[in-house]
SEBA-79821 format. One record per residue (C-alpha): residue number from 1; residue in three letters; x negated, y negated, z negated. Coordinates in pm, 1 decimal. Example, Ala and Ser with C-alpha at 12.3 -4.5 7.8 and 13.67 -1.06 7.14 Angstrom:
! SEBA-79821
- nr  rest  c1  c2  c3
- 1  ALA  -1230.0  450.0  -780.0
- 2  SER  -1367.0  106.0  -714.0
***
This chain:
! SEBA-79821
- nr  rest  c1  c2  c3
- 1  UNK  0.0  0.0  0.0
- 2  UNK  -226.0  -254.2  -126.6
- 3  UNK  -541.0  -329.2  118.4
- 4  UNK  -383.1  -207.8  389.5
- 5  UNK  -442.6  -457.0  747.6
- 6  UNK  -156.3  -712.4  758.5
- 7  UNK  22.5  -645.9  419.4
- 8  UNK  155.8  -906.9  269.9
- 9  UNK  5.7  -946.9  -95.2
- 10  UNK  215.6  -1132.0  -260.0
- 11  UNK  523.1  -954.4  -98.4
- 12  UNK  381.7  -646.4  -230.1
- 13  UNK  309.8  -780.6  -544.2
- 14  UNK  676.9  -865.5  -589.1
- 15  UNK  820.0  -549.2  -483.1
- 16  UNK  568.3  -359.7  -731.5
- 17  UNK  737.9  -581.0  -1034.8
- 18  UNK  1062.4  -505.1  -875.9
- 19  UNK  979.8  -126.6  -891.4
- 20  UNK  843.2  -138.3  -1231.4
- 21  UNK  1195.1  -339.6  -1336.7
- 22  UNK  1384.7  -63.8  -1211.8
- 23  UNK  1201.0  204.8  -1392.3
- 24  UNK  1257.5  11.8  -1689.0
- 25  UNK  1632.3  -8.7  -1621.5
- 26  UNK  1621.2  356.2  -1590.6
- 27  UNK  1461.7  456.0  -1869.5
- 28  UNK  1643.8  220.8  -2089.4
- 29  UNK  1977.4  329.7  -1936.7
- 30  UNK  1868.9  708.8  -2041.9
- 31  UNK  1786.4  609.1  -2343.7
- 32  UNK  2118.4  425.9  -2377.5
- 33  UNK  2339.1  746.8  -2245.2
- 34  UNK  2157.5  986.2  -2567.4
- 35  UNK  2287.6  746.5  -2808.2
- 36  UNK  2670.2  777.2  -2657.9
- 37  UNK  2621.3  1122.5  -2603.3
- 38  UNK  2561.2  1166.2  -2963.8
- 39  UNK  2844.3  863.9  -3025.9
- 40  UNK  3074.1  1114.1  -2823.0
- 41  UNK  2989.4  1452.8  -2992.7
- 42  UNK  3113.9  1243.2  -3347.6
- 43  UNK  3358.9  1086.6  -3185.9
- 44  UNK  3510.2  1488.7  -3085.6
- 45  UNK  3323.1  1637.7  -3432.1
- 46  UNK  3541.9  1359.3  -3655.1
- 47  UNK  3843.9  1385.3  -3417.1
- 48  UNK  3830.9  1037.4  -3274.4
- 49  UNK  3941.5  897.7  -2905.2
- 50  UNK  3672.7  900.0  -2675.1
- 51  UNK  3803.4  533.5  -2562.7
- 52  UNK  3767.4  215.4  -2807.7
- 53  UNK  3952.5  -47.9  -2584.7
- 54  UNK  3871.0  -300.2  -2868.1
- 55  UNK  3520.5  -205.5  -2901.6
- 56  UNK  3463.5  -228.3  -2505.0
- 57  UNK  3649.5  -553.5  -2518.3
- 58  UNK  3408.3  -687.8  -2765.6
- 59  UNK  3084.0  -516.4  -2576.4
- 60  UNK  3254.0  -703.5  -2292.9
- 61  UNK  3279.3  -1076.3  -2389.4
- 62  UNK  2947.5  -1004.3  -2565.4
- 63  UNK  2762.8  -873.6  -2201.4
- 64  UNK  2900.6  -1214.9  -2051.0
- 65  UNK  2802.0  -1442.1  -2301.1
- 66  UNK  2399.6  -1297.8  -2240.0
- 67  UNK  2453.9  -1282.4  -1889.3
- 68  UNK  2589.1  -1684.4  -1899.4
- 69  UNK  2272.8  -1772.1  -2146.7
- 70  UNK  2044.8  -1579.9  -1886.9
- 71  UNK  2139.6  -1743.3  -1536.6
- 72  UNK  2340.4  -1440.2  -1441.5
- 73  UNK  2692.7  -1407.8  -1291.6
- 74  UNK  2885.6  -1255.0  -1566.5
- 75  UNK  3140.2  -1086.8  -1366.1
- 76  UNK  2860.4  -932.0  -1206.5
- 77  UNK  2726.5  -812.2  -1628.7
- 78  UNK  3148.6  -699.9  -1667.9
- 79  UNK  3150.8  -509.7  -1359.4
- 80  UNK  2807.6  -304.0  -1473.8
- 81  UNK  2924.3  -283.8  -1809.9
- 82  UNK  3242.6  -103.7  -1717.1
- 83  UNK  3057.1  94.3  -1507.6
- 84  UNK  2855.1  207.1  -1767.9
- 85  UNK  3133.9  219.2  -2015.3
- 86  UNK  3344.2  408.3  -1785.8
- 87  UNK  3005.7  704.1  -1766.3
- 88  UNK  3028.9  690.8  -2133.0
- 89  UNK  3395.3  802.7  -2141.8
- 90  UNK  3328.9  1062.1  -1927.8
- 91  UNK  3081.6  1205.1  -2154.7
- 92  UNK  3247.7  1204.4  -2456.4
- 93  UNK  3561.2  1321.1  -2313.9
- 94  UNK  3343.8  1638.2  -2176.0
- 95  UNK  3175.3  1669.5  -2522.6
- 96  UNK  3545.1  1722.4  -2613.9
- 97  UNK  3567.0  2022.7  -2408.1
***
């Protein structure tokens, strides 16, 4: 990559911290999906819903007040946070099963 006739260094300097932020985002998205995972199996253990609408509502407005603070769109923050949310359900309603 680097060195190589007619790259663009700074271009590829960019796309390495892009790569590196994604990795991140992965790991800490893994990292994120063991602690529901165990949230799910004592959510099904102490016989509680799976869902916490008022929970997710609070996770919600709290995701859009960051994203406002940190320059981002934060419909775009609610529409990844459901996203993510809605994985989360799916877990816990399989740890049910």
């Amino acid at each position: 990559m680097a060195g190589v006739p007619g790259e663009d260094q700074v271009l590829a300097e960019f796309r390495a911290s892009i790569d590196n932020i994604d990795a991140a985002m992965v790991h800490l998205l893994a990292e994120r999906f063991r602690v529901t995972r165990q949230v799910g199996v004592y959510k099904a253990e102490a016989g509680l819903p799976p869902a916490d609408p008022e929970r997710e509502a609070e996770q919600v407005e709290r995701m859009r007040g960051m994203a406002e603070a940190a320059g981002i769109d934060p419909v775009f923050s609610e529409k990844f946070l459901r996203f993510v949310i809605d994985e989360v359900i799916r877990h816990h309603l399989s740890a049910g099963d």
